[in-house]
C-alpha positions in Angstrom: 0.8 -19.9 16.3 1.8 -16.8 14.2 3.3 -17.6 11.0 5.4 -15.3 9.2 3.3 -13.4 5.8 4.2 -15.7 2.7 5.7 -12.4 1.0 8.9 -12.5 3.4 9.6 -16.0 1.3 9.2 -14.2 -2.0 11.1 -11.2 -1.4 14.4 -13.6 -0.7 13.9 -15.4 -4.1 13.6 -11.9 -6.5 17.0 -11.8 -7.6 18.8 -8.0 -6.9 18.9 -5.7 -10.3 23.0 -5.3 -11.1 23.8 -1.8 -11.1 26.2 -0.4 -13.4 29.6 0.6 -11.5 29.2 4.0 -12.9 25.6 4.7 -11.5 27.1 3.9 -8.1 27.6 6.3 -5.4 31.4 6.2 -6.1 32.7 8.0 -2.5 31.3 4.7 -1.2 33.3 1.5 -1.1 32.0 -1.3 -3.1 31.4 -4.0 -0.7 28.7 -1.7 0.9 26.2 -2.4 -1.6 26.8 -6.4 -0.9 24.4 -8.4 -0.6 26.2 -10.8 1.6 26.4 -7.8 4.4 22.8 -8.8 5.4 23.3 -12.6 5.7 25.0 -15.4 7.7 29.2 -15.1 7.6 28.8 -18.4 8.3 27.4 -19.4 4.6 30.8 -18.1 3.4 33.2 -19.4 5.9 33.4 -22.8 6.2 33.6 -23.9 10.3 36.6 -25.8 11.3 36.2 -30.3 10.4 33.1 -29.4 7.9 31.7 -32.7 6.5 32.5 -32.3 2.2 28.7 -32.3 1.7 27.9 -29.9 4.3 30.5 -27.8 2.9 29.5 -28.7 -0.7 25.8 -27.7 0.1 26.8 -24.4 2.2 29.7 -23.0 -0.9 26.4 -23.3 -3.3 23.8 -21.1 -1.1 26.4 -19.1 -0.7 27.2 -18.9 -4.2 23.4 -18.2 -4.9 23.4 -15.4 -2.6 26.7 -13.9 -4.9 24.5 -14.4 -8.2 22.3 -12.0 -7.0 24.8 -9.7 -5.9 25.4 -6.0 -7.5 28.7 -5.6 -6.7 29.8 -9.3 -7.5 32.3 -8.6 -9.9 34.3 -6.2 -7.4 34.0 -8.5 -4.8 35.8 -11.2 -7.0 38.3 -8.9 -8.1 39.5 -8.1 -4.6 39.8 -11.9 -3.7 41.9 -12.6 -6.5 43.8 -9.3 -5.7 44.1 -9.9 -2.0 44.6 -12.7 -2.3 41.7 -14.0 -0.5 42.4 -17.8 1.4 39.1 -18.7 3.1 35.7 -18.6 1.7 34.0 -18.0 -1.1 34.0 -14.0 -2.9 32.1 -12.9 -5.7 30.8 -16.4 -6.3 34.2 -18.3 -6.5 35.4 -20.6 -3.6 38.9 -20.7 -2.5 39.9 -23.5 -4.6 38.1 -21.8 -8.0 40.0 -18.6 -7.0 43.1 -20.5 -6.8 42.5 -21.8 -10.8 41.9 -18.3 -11.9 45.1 -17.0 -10.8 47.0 -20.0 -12.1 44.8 -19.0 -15.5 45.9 -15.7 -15.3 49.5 -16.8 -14.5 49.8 -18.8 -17.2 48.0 -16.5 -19.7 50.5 -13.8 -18.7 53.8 -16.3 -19.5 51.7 -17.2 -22.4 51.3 -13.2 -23.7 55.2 -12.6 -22.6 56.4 -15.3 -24.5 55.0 -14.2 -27.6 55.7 -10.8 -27.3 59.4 -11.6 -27.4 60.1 -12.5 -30.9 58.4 -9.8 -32.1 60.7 -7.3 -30.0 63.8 -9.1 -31.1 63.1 -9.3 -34.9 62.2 -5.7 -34.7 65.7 -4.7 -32.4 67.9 -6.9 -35.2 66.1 -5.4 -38.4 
């Protein structure tokens, strides 16, 4: 029985060096460099009446694959951009994507609320 060389195992565990966006090929699109192009779609979309731990368990290989990723950042970008509805991008499932924005959101009313007073005591002065 042939068993497959013991490297093949290693190489999948050295984590990918993260390239600066600026030493990128930047004609290219960013989600060709992505590491999750050469795996399973099925680690990042969950199939339909998933049992919680199997989903639990799936979102967090998934997730590893993401921390390994070069191009992680501009993958979560997009989804929050998008947005994205299913699955998990650049390392956030939907439901962490969904407390970002509301993050942002709030952050946003937070900076526009502030910057009010200041625009009206400089309009009446």
């Amino acid at each position: 029985m042939l068993q497959p060389p013991p490297s093949s195992l290693q190489v999948a565990a050295v984590p990918a060096q993260r390239v600066p966006a600026r030493d990128r090929d930047q004609d290219a699109p960013w989600h060709t460099e992505a590491v999750c192009r050469r795996d399973e779609a099925g680690l990042f979309f969950a199939p339909s009446k998933e049992p919680t731990a199997a989903r639990l368990s799936r979102e967090e290989a998934a997730k590893r694959v993401c921390a390994r990723c070069p191009v992680m950042v501009e993958c979560r970008e997009h989804a929050l951009l998008q947005p994205e509805p299913y699955g998990v991008w650049g390392g956030l499932t939907a439901a962490e994507r969904r407390v970002v924005l509301a993050r942002r959101r709030r952050r946003d009313l937070e900076l526009k609320k502030t910057a009010r007073p200041a625009g009206r005591i400089a309009a009446a002065g």
